[in-house]
PDB file with one MODEL, atoms N, CA, C and O in Angstrom:
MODEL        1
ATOM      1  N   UNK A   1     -10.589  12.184  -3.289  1.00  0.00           N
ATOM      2  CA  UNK A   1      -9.776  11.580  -2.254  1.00  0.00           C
ATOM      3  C   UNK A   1      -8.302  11.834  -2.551  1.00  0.00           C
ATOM      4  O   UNK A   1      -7.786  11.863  -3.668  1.00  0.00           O
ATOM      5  N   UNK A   2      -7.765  11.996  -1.486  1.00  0.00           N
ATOM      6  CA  UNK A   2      -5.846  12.389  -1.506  1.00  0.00           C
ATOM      7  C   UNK A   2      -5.315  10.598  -1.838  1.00  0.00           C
ATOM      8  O   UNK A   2      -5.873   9.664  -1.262  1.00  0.00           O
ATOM      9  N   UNK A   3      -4.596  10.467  -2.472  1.00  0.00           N
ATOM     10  CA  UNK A   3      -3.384   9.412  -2.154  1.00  0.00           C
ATOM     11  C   UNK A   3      -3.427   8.762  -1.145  1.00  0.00           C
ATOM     12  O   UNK A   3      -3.709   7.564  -1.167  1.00  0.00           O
ATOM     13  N   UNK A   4      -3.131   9.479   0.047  1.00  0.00           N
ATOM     14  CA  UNK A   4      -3.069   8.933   1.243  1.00  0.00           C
ATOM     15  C   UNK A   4      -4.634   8.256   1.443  1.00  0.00           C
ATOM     16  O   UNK A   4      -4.922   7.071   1.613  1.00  0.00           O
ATOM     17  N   UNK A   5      -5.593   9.528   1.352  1.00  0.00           N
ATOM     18  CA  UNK A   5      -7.049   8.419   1.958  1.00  0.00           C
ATOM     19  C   UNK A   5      -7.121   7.288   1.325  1.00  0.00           C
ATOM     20  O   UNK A   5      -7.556   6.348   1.990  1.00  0.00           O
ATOM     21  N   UNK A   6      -6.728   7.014  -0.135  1.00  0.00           N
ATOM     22  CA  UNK A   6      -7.124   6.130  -1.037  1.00  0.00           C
ATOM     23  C   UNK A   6      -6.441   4.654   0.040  1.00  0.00           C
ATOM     24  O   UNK A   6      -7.010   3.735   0.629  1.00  0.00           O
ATOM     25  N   UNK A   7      -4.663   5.139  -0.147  1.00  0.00           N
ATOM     26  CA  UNK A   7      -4.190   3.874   0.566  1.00  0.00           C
ATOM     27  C   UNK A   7      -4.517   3.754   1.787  1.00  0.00           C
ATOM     28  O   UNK A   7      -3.779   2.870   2.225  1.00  0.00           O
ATOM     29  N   UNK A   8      -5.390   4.227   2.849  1.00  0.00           N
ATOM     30  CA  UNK A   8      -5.733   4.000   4.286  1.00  0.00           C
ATOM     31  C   UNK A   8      -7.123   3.033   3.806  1.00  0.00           C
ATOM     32  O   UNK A   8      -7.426   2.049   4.481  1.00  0.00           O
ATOM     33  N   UNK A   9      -7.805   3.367   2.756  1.00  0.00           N
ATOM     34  CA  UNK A   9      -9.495   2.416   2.546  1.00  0.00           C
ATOM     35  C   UNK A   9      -8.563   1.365   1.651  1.00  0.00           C
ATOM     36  O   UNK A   9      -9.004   0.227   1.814  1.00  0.00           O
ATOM     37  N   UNK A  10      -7.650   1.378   0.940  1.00  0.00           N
ATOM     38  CA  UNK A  10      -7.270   0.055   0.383  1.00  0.00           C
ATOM     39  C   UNK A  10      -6.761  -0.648   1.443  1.00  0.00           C
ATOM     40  O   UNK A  10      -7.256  -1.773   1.500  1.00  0.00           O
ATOM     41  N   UNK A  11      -5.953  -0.413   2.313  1.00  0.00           N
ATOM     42  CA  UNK A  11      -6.042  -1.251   3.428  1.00  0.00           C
ATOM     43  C   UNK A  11      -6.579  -1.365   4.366  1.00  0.00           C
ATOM     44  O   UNK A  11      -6.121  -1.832   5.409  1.00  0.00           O
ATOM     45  N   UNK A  12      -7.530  -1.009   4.197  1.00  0.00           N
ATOM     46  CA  UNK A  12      -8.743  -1.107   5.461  1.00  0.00           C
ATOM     47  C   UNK A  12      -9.551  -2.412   4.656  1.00  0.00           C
ATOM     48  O   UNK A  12     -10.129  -3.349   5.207  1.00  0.00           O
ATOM     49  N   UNK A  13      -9.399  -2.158   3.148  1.00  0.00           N
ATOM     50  CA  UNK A  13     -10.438  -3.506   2.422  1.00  0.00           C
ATOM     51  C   UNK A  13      -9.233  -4.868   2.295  1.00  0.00           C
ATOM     52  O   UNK A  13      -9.604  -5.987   1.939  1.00  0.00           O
ATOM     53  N   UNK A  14      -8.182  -4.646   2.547  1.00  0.00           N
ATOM     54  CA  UNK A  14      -7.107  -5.561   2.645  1.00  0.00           C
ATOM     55  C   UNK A  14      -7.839  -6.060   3.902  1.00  0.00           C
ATOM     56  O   UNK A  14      -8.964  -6.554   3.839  1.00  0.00           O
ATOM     57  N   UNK A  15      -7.277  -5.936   4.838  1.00  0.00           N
ATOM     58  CA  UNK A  15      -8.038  -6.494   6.057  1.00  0.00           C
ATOM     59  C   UNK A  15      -9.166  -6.878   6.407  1.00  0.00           C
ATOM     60  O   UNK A  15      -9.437  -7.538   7.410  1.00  0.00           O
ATOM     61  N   UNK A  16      -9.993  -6.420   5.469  1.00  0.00           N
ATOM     62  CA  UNK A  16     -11.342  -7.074   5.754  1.00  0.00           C
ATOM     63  C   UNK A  16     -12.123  -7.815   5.321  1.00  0.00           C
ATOM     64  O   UNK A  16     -13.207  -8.192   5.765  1.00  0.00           O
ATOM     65  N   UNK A  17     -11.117  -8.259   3.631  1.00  0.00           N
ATOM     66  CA  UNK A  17     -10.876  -9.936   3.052  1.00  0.00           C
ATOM     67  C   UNK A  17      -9.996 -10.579   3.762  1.00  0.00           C
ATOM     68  O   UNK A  17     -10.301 -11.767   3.874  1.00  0.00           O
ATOM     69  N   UNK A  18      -8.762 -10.208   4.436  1.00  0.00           N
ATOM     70  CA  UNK A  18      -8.143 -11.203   4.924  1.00  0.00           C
ATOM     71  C   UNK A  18      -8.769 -11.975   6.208  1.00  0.00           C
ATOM     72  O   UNK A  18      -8.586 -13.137   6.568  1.00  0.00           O
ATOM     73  N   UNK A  19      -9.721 -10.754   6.892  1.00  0.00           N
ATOM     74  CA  UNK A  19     -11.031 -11.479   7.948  1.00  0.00           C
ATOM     75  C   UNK A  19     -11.730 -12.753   8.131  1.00  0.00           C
ATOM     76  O   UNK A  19     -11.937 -13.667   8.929  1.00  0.00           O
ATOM     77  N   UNK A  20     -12.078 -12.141   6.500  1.00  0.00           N
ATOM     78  CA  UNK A  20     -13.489 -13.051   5.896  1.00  0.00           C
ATOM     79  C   UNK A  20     -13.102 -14.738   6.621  1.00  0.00           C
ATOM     80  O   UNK A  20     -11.993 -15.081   7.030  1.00  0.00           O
ATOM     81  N   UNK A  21     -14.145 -15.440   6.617  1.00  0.00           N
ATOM     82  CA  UNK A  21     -13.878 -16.954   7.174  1.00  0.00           C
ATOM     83  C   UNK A  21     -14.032 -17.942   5.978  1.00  0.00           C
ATOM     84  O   UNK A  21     -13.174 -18.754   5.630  1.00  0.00           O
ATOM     85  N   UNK A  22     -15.210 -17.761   5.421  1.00  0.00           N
ATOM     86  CA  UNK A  22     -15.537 -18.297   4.531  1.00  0.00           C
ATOM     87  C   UNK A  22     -14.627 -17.976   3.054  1.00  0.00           C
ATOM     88  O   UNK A  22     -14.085 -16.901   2.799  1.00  0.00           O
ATOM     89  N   UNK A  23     -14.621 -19.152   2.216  1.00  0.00           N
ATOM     90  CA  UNK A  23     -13.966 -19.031   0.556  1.00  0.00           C
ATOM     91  C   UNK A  23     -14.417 -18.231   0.085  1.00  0.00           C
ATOM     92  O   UNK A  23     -15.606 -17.994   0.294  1.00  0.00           O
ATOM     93  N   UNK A  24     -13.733 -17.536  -0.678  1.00  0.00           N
ATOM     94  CA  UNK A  24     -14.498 -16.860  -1.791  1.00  0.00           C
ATOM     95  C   UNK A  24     -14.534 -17.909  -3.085  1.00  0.00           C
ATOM     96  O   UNK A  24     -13.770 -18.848  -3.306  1.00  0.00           O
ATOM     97  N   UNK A  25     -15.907 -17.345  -4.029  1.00  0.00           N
ATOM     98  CA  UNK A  25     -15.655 -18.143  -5.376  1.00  0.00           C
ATOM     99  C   UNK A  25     -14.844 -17.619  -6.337  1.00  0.00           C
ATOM    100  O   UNK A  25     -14.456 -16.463  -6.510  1.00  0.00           O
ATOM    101  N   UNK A  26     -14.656 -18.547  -6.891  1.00  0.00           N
ATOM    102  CA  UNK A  26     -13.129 -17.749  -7.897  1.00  0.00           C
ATOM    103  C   UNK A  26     -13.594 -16.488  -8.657  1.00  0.00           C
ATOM    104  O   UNK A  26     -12.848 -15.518  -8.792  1.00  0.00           O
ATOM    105  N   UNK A  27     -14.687 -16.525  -9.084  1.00  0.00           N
ATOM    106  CA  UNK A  27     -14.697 -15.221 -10.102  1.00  0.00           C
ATOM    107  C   UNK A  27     -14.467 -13.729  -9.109  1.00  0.00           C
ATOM    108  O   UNK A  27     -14.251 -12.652  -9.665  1.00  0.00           O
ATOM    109  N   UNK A  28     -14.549 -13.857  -7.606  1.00  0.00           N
ATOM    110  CA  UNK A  28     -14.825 -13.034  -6.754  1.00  0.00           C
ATOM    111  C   UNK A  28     -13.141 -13.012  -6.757  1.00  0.00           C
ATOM    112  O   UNK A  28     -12.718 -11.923  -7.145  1.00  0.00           O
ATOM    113  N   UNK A  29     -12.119 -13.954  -6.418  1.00  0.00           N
ATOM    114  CA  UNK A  29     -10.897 -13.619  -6.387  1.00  0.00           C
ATOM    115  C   UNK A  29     -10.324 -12.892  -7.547  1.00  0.00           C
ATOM    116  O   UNK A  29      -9.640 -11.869  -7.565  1.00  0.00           O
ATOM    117  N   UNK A  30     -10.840 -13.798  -8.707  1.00  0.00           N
ATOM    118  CA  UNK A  30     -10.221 -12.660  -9.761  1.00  0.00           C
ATOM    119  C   UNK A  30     -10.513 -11.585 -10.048  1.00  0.00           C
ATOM    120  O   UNK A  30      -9.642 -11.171 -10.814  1.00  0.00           O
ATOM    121  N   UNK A  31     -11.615 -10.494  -9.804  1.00  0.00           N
ATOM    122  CA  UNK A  31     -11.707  -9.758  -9.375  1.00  0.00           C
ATOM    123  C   UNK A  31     -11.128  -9.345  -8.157  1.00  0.00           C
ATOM    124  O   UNK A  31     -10.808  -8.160  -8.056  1.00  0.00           O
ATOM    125  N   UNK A  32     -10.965 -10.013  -7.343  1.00  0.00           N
ATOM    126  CA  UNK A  32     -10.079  -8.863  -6.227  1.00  0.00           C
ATOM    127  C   UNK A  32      -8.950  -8.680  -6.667  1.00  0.00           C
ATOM    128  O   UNK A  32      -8.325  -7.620  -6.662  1.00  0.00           O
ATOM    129  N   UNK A  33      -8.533  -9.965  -7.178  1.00  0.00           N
ATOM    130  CA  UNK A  33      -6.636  -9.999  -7.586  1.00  0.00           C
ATOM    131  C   UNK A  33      -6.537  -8.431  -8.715  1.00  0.00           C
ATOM    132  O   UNK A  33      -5.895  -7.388  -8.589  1.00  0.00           O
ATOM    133  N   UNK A  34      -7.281  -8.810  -9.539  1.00  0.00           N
ATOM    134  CA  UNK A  34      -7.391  -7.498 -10.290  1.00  0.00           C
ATOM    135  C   UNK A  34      -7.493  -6.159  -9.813  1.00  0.00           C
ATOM    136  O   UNK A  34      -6.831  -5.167 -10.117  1.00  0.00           O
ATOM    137  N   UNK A  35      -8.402  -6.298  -9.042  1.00  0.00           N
ATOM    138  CA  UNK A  35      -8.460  -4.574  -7.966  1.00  0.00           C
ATOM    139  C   UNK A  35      -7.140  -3.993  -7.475  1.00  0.00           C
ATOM    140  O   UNK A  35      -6.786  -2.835  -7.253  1.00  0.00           O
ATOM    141  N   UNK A  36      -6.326  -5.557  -7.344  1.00  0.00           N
ATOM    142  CA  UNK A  36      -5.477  -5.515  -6.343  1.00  0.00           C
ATOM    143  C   UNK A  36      -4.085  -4.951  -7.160  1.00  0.00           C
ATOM    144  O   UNK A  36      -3.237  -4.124  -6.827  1.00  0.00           O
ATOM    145  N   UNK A  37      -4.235  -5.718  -8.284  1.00  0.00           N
ATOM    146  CA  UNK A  37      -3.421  -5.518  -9.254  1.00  0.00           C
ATOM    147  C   UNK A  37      -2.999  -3.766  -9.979  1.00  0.00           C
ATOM    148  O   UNK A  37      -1.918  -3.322 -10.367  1.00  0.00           O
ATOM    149  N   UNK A  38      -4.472  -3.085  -9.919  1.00  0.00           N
ATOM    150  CA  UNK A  38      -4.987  -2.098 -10.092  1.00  0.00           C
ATOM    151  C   UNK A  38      -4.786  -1.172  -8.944  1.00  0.00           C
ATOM    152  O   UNK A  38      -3.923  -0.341  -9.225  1.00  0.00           O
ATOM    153  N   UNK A  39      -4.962  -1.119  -8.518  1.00  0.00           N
ATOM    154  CA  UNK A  39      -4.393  -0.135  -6.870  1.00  0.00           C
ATOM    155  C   UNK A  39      -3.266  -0.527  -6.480  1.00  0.00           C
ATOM    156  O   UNK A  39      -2.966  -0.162  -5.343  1.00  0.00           O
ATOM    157  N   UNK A  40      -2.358  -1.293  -7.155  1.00  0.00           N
ATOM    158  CA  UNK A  40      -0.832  -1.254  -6.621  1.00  0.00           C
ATOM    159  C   UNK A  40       0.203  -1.393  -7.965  1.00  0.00           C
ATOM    160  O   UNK A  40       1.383  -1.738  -8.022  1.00  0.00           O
ATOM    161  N   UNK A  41      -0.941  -0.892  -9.223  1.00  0.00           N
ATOM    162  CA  UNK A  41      -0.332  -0.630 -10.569  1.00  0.00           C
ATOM    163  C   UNK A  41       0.745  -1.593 -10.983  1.00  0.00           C
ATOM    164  O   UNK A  41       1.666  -1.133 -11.658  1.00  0.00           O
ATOM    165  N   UNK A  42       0.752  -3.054 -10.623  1.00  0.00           N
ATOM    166  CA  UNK A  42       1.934  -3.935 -11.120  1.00  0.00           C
ATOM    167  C   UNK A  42       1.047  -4.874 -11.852  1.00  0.00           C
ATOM    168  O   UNK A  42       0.288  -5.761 -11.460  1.00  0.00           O
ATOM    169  N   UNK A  43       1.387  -4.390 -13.123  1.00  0.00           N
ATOM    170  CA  UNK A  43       0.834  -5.415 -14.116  1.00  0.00           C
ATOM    171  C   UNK A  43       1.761  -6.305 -15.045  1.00  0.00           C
ATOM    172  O   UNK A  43       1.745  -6.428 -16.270  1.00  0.00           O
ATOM    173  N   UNK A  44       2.678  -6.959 -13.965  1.00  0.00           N
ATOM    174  CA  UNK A  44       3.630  -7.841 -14.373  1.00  0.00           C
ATOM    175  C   UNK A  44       3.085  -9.084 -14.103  1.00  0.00           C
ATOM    176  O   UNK A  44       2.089  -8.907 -13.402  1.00  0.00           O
ATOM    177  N   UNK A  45       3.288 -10.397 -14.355  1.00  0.00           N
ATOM    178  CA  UNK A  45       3.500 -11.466 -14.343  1.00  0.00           C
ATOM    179  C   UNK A  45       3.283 -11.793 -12.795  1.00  0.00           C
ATOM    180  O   UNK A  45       4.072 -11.318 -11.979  1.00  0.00           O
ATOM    181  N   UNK A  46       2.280 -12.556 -12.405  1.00  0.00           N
ATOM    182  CA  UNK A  46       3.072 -13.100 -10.689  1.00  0.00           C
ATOM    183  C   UNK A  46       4.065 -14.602 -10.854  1.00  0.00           C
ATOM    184  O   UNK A  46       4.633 -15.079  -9.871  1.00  0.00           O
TER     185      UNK A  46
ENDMDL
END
């Protein structure tokens, strides 16, 4: 995948947690936060 496809499916999966209706359980957020963390390479402090 190019750069570009990568960031068009990372925000295509952005949007389609921000959808969701229902909670997620935490171990599921920290994992996303991490993904998230990981595909936008800032591993600073929030």
């Amino acid at each position: 995948m190019t750069s570009q496809e990568i960031d068009i499916a990372f925000k295509k999966a952005v949007e389609s947690v921000n959808r969701h209706k229902e909670p997620f359980p935490a171990d599921t957020l920290l994992k996303l936060y991490a993904y998230y963390k990981r595909a936008t390479n800032s591993w600073h402090n929030p």
